[in-house]
Backbone as JSON, one array per atom type, in Angstrom:
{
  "sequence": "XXXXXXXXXXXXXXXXXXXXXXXXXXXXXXXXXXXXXXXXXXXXXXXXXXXXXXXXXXXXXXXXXXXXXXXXXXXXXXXXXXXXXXXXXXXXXXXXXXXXXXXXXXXXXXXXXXXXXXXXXXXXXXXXXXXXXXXXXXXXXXXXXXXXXXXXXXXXXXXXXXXXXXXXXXXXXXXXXXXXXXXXXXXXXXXXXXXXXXXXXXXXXXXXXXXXXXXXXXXXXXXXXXXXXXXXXXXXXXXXXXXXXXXXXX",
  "N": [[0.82, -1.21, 0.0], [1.83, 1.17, 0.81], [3.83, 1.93, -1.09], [2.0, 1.72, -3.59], [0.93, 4.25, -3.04], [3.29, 5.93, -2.63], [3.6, 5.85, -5.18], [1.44, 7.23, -6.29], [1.46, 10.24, -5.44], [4.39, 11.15, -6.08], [4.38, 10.77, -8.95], [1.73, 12.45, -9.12], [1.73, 14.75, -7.87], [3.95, 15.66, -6.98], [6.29, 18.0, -8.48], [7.98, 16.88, -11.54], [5.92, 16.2, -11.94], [3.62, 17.0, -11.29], [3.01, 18.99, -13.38], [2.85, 17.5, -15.77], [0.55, 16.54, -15.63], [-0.96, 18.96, -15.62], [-0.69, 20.02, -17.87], [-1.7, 18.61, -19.4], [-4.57, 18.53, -18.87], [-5.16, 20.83, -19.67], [-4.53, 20.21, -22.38], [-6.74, 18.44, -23.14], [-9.21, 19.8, -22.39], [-8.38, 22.05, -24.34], [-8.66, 20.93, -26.68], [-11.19, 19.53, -26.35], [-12.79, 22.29, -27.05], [-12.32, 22.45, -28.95], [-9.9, 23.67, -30.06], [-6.86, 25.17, -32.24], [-4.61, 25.28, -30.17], [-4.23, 22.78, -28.95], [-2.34, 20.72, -29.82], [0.14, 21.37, -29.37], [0.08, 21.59, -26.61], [-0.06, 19.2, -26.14], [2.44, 18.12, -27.17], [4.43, 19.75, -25.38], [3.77, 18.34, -23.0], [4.69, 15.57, -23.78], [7.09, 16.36, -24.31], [8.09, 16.98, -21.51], [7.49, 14.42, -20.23], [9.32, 12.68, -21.28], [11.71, 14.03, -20.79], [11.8, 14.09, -18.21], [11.92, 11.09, -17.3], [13.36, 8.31, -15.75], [14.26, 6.22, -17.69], [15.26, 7.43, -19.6], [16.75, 9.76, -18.82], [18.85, 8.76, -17.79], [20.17, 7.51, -19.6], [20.8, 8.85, -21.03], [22.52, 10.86, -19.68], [24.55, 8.6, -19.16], [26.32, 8.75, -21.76], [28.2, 10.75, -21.49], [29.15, 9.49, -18.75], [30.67, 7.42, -19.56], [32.79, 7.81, -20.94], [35.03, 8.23, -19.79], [37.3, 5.85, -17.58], [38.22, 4.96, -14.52], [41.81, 4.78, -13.47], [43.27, 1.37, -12.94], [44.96, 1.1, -11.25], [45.98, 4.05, -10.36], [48.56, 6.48, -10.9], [50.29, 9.08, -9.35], [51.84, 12.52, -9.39], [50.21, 14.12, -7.84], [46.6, 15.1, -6.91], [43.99, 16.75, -7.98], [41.29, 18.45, -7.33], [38.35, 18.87, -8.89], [36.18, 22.05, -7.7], [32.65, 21.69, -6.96], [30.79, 23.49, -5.93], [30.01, 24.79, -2.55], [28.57, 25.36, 0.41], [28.48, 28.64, 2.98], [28.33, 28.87, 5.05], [27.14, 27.1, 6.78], [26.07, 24.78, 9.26], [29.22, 23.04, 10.21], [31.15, 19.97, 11.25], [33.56, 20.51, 11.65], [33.49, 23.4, 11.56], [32.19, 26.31, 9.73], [30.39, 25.54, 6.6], [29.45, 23.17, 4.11], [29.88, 21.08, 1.26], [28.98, 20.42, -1.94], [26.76, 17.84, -3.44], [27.78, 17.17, -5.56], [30.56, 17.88, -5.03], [31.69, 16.5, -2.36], [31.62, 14.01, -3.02], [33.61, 14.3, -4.89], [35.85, 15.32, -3.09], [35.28, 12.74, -1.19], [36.52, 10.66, -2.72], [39.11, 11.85, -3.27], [40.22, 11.69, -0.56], [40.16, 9.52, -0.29], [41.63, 8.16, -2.61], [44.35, 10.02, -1.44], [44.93, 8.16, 0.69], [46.14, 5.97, -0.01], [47.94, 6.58, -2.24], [49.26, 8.8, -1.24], [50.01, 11.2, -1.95], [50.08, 15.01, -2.52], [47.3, 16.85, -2.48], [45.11, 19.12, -5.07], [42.78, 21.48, -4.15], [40.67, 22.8, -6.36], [38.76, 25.61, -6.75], [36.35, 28.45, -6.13], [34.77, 31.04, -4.25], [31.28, 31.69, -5.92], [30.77, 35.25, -6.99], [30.51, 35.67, -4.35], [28.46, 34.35, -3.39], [27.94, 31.8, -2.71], [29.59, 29.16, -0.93], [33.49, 28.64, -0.61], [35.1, 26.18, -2.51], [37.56, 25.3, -1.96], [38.32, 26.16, 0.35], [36.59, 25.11, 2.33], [36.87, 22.47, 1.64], [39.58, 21.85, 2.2], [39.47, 22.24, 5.2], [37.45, 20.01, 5.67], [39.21, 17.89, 4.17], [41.59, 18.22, 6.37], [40.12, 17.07, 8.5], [39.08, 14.44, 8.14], [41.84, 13.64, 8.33], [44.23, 14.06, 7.16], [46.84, 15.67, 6.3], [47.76, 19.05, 7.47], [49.66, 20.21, 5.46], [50.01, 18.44, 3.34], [47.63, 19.76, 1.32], [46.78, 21.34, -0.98], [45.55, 24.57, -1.86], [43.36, 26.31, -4.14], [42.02, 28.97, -4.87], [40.09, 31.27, -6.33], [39.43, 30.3, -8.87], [36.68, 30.26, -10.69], [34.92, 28.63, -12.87], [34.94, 25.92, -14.87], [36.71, 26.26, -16.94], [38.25, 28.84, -15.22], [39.12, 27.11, -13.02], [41.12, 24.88, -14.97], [43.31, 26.83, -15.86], [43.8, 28.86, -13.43], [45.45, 26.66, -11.77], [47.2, 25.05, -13.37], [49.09, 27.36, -12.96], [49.81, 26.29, -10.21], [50.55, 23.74, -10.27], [52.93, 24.43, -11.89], [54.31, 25.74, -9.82], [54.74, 24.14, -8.12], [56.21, 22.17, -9.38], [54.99, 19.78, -10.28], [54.31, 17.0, -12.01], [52.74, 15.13, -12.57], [49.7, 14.97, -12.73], [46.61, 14.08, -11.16], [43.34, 14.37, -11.69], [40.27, 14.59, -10.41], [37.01, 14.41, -10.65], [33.29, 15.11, -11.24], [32.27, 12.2, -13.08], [30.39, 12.87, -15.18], [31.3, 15.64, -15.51], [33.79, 15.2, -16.64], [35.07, 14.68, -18.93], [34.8, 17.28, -20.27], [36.81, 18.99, -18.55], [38.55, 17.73, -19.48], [39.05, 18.47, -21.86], [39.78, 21.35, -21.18], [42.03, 21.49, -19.41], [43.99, 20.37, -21.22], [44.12, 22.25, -22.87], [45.26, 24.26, -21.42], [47.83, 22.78, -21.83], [48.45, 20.93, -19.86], [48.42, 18.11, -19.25], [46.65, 15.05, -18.0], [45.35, 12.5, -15.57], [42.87, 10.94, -16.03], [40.29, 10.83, -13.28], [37.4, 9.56, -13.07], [34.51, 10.47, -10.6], [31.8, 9.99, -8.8], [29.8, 8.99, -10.07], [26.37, 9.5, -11.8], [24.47, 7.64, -12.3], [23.9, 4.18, -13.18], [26.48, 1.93, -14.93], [25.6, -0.37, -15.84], [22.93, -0.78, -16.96], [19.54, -1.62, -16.5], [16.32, -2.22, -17.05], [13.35, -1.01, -15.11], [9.91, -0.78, -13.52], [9.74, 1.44, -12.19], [11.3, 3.32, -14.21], [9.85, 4.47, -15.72], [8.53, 6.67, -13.89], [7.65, 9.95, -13.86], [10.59, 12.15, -12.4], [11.88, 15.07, -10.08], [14.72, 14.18, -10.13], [15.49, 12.89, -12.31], [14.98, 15.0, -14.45], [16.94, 16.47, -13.49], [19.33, 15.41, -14.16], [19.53, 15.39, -17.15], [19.56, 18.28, -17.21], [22.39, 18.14, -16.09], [23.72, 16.84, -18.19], [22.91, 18.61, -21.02], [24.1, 20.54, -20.26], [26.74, 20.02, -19.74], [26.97, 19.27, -22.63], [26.8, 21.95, -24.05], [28.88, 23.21, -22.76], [31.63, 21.95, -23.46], [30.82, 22.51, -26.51], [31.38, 25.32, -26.2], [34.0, 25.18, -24.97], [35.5, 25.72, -27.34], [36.06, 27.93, -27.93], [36.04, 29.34, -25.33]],
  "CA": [[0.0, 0.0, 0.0], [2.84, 2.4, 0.77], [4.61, 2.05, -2.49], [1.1, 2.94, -4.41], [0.82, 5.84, -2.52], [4.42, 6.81, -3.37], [3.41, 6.05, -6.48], [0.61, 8.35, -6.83], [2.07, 11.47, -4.6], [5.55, 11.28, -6.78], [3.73, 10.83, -10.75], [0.62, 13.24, -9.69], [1.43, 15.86, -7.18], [5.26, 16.15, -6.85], [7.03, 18.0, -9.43], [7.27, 17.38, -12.5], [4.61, 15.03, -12.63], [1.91, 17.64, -11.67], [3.27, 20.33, -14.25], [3.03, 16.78, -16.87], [-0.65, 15.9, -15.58], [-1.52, 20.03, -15.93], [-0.64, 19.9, -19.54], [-2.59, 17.17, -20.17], [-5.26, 18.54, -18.82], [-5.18, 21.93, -20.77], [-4.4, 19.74, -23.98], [-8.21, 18.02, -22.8], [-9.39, 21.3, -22.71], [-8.6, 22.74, -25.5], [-9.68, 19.92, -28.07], [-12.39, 19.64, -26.72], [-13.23, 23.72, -27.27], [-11.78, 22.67, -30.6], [-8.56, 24.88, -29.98], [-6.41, 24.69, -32.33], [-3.25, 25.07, -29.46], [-3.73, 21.67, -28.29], [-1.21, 20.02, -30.13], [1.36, 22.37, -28.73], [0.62, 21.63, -25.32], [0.56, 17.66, -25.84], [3.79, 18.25, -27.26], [4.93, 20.33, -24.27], [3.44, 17.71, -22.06], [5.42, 14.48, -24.0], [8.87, 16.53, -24.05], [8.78, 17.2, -20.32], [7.67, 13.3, -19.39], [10.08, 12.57, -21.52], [13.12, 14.63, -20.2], [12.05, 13.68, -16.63], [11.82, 9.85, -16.69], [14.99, 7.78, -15.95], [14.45, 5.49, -18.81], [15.92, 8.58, -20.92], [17.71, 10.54, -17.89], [19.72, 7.92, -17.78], [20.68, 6.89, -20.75], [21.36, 10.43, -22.13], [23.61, 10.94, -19.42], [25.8, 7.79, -19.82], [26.99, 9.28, -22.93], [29.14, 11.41, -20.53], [29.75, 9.53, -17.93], [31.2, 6.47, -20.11], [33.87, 8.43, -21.82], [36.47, 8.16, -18.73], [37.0, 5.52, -16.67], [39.56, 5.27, -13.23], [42.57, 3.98, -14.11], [43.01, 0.11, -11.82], [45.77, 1.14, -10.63], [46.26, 5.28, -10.14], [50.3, 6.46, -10.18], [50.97, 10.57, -10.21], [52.41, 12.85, -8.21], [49.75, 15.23, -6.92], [45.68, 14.53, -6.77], [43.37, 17.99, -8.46], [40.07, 18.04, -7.29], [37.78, 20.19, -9.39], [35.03, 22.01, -7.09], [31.1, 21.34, -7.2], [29.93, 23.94, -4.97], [29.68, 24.54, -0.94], [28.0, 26.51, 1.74], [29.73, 29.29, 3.55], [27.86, 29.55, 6.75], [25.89, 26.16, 6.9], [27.32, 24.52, 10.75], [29.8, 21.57, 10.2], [31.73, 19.15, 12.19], [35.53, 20.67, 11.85], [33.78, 24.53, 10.98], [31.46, 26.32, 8.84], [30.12, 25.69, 5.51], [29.37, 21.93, 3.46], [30.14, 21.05, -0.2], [27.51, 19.85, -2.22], [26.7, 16.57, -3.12], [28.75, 16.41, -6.12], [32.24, 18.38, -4.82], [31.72, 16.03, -1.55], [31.96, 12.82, -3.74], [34.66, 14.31, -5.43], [36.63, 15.05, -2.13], [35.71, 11.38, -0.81], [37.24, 9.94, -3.78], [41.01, 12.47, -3.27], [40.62, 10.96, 0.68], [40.79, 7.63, -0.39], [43.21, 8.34, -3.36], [45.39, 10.1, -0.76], [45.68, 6.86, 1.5], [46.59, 4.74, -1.35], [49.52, 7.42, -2.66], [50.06, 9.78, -0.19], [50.52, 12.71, -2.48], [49.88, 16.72, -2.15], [45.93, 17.33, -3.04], [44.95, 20.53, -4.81], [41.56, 22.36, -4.25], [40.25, 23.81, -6.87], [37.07, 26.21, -6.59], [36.21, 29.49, -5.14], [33.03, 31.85, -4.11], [30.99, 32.27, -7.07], [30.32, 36.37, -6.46], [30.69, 36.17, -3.35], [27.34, 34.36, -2.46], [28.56, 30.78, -2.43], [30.97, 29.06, -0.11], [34.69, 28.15, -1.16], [35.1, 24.58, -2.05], [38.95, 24.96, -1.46], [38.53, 26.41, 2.0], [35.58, 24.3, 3.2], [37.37, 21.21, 1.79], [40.39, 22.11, 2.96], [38.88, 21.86, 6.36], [36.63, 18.74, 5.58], [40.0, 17.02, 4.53], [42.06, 17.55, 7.73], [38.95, 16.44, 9.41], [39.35, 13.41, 7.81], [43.35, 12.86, 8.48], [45.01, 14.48, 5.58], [47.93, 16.49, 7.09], [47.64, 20.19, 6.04], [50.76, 20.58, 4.84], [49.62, 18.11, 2.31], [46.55, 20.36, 1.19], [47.05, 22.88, -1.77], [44.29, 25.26, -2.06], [43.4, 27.12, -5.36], [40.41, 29.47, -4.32], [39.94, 32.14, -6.89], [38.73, 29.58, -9.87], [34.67, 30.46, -10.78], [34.68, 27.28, -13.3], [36.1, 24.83, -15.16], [38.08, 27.21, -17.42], [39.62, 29.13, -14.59], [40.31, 25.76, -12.81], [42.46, 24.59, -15.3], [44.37, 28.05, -15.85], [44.87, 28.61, -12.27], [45.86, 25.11, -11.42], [48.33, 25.47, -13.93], [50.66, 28.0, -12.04], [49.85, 25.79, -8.79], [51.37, 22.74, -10.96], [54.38, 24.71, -12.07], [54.87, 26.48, -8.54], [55.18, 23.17, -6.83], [56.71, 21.51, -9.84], [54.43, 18.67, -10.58], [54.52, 16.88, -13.16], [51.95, 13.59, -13.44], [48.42, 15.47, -11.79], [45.34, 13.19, -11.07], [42.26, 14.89, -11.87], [39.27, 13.99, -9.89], [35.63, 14.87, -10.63], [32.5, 14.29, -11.5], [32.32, 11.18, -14.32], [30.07, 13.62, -16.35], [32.28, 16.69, -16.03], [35.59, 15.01, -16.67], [34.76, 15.33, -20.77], [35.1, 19.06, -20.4], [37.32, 19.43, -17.96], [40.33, 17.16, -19.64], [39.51, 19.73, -22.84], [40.39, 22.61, -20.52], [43.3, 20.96, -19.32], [44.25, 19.91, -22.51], [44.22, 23.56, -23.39], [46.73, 24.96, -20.72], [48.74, 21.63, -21.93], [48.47, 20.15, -18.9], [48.44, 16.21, -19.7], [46.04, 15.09, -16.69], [45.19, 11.45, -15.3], [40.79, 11.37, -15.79], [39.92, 9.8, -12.21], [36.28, 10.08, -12.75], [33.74, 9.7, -9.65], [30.58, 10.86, -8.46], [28.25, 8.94, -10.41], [24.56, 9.41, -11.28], [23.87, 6.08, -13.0], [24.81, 2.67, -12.71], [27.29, 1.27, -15.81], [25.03, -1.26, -16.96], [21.22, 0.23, -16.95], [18.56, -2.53, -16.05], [14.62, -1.42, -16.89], [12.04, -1.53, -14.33], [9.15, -0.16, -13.89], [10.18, 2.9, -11.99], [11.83, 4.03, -14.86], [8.74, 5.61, -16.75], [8.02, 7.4, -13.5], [9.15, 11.06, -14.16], [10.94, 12.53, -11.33], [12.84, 15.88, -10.68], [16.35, 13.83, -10.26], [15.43, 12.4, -13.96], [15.18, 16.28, -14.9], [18.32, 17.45, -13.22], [20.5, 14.56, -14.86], [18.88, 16.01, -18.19], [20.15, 19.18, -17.03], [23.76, 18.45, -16.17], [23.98, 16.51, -19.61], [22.83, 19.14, -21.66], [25.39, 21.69, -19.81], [27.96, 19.79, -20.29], [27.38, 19.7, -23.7], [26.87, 23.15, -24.35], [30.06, 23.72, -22.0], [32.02, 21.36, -24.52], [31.12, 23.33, -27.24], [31.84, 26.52, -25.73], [35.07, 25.3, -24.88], [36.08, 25.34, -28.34], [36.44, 29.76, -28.08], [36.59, 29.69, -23.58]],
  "C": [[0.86, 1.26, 0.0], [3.44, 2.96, -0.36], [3.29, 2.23, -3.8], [1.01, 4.33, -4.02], [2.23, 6.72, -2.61], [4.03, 6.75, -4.46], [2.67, 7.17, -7.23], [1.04, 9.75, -6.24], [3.59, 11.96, -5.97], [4.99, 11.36, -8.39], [2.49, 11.75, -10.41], [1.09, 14.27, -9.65], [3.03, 16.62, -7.35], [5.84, 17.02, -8.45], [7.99, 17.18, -10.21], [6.16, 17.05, -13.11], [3.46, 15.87, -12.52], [1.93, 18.81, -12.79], [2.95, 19.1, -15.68], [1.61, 16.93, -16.89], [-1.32, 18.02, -16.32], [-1.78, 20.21, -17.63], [-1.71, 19.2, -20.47], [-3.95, 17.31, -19.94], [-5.83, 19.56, -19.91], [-5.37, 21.32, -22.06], [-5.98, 19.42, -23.91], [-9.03, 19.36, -23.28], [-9.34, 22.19, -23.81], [-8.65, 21.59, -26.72], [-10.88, 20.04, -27.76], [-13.34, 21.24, -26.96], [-12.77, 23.71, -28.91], [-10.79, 24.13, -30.87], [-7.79, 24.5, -31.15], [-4.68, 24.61, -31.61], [-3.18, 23.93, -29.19], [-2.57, 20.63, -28.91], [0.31, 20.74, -29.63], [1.52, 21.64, -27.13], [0.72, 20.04, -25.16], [1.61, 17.69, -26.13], [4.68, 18.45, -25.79], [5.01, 18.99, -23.43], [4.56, 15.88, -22.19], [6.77, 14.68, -23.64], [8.79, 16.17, -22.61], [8.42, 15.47, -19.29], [9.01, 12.93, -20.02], [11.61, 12.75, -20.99], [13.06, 14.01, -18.7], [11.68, 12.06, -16.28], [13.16, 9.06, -16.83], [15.23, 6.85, -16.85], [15.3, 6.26, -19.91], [16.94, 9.12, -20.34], [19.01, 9.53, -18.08], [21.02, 7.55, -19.1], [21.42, 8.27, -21.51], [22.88, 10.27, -21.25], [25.04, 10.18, -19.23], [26.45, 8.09, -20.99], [27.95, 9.74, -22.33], [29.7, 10.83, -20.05], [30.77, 8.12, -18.39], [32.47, 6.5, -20.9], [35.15, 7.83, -21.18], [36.19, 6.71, -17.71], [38.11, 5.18, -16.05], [40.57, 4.12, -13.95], [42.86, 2.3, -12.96], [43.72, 0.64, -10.99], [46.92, 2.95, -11.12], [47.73, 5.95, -9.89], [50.23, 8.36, -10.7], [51.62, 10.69, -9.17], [51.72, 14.04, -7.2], [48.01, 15.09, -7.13], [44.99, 16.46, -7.19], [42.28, 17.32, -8.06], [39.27, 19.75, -7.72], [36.42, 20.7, -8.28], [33.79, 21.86, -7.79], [30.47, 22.79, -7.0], [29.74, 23.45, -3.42], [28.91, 25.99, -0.93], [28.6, 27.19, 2.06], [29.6, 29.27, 4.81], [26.98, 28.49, 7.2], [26.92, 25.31, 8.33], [27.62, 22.91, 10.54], [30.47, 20.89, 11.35], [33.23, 20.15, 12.19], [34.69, 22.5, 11.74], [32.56, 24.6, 10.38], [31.5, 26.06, 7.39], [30.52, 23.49, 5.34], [29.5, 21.93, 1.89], [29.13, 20.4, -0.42], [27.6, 18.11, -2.64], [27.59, 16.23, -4.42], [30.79, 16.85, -5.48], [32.28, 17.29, -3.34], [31.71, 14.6, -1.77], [33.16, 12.8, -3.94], [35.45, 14.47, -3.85], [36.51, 13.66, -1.47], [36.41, 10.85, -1.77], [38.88, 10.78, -3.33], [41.42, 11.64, -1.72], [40.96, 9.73, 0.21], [42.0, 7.32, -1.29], [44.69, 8.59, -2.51], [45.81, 9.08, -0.07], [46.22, 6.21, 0.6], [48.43, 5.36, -1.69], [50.13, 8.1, -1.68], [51.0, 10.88, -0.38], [49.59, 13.96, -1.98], [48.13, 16.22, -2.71], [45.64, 19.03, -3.52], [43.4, 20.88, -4.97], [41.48, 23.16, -5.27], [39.08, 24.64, -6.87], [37.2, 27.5, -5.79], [35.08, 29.91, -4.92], [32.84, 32.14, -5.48], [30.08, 33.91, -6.37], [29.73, 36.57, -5.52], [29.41, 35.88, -2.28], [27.49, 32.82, -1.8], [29.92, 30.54, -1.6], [32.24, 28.66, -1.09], [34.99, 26.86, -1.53], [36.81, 24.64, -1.53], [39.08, 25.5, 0.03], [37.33, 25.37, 2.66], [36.27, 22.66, 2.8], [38.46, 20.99, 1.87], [40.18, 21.44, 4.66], [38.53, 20.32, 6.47], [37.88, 17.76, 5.48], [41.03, 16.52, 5.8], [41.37, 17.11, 9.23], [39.28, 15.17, 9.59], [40.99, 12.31, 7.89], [44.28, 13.52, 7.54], [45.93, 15.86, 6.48], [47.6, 18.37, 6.23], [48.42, 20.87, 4.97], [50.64, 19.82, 2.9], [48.15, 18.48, 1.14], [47.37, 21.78, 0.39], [45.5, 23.82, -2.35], [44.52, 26.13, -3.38], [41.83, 27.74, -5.38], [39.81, 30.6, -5.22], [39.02, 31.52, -8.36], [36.91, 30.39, -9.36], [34.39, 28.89, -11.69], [35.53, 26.81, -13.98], [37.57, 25.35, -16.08], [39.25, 27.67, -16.55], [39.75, 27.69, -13.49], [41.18, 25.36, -13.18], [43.77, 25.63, -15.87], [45.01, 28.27, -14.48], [45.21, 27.6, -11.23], [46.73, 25.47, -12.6], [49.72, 26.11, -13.21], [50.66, 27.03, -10.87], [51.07, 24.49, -9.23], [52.96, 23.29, -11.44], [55.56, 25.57, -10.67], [55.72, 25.31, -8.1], [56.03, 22.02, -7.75], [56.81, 19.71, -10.53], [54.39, 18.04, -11.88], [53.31, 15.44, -13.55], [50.08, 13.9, -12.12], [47.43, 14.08, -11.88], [44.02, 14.21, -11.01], [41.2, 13.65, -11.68], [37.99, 15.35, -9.89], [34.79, 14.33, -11.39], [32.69, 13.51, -13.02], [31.4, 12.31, -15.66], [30.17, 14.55, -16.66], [33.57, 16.4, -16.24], [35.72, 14.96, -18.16], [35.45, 16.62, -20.58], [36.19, 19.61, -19.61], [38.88, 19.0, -18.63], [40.29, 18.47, -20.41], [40.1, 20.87, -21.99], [41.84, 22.52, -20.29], [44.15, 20.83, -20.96], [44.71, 21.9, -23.3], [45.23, 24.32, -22.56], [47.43, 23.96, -20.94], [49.23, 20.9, -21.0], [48.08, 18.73, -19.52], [48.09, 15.73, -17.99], [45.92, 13.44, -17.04], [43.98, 11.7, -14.94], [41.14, 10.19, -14.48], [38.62, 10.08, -11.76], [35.8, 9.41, -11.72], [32.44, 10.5, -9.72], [29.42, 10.4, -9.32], [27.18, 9.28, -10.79], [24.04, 7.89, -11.6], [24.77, 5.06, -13.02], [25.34, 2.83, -14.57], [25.88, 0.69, -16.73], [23.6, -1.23, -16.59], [20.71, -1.65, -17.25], [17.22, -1.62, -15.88], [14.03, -2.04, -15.56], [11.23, -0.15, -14.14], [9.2, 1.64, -13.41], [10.79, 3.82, -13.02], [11.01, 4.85, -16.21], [8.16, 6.42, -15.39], [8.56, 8.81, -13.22], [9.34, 11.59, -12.47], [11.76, 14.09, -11.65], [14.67, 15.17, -10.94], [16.69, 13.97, -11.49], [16.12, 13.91, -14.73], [16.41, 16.61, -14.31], [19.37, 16.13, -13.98], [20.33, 15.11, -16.53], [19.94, 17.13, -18.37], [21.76, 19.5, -17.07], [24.23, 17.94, -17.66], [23.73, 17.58, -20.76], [23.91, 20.6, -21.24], [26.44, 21.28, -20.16], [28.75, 19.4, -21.7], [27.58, 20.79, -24.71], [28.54, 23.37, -23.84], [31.19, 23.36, -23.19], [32.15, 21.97, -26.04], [31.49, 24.5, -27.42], [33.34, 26.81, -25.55], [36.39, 25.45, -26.05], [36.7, 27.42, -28.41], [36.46, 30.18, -26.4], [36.95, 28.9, -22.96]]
}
């Protein structure tokens, strides 16, 4: 009984399912007034089940996240972690401010890299204008929470995105004289991010993480029920292909 009643709460009421059912009603509506908009808004109404069910979410965004995958066995000499996004003022365990759920993947993944090697880490990320937190100062923190000495902690806090990441990570790499980086982030920004790299001629090691979708996609029936996740995987896939092409002139 529980799992109909998710069923119906999540496909009627929740977004986007009641903005799908609205459509559908309007489309009702205007046939039968003999409109001729209603083919517009069944349209409307197919794209957006469409975009928001994980039968598609999914699958779009494996295009991305299938490009890179970790190498078995990881050898550099210094661990890049691109930021996500944090908090500045949200109350943590070591301090203020939390990273979000993808830059907080990506830093579990440099912790565990670091035990393994037991090289430098560098932060990349800063306040975007000043309303967002730092990811290189909040995961700064978060790592010598975790054990990570701070001496072994290179911060690069001025980056806004993936461009200036790999420009100023660049001087950080020639300051400290590195020479075999590990780039860590998300599996469906590590496309765009090698190009960047690739563009200050940095020669990087992809150590994608962070997930949204499993490898090897298995239907069931949940996967015609639209959701917003569905829609935000939509979302980062279509950014990161815009970004991609953008990167071809920034």
């Amino acid at each position: 009984m529980i799992y109909f009643v998710k069923f119906i709460y999540q496909t009627f009421i929740l977004p986007p399912g009641i903005f799908i059912v609205a459509l559908l009603l309007i489309t009702i509506y205007a046939f039968r007034k003999k409109s001729r908009v209603w083919p517009v808004f069944l349209s409307l109404a197919i794209f957006l089940y469409l975009s928001s069910i994980p039968l598609v979410s999914d699958r779009i965004i494996h295009t991305m996240e299938k490009r890179y995958t970790p190498p078995v066995e990881a050898r550099g000499d210094v661990i890049i972690m691109l930021g996500g996004g944090a908090t500045s003022d949200t109350p943590g365990v070591n301090g203020p401010g939390h990273l979000s759920g993808y830059a907080a993947n990506r830093l579990l993944t440099c912790a565990q890299l670091y035990r393994k090697l037991e090289v430098p880490i560098i932060i990349s990320g800063g306040s975007v204008e000043g309303v967002t937190g730092s990811d290189a100062v909040v995961g700064r923190r978060i790592l010598m929470g975790l054990g990570v000495p701070e001496d072994k902690i290179i911060t690069e806090s001025e980056s806004r995105n993936t461009t200036e990441n790999a420009n100023l990570t660049k001087d950080v790499l020639n300051r400290y004289s590195f020479k075999s980086p590990i780039l860590v982030t998300s599996a469906f920004h590590m496309h765009r991010s090698v190009i960047q790299f690739e563009k200050m001629n940095i020669d990087v090691i992809p150590y994608p993480t962070d997930y949204q979708t499993n490898l090897k996609t298995h239907f069931i029936l949940n996967d015609l029920v639209p959701n917003a996740e569905a829609l935000s995987k939509i979302n980062l896939t279509v950014k990161e292909y815009l970004g991609i092409l953008v990167s071809k002139w920034y």
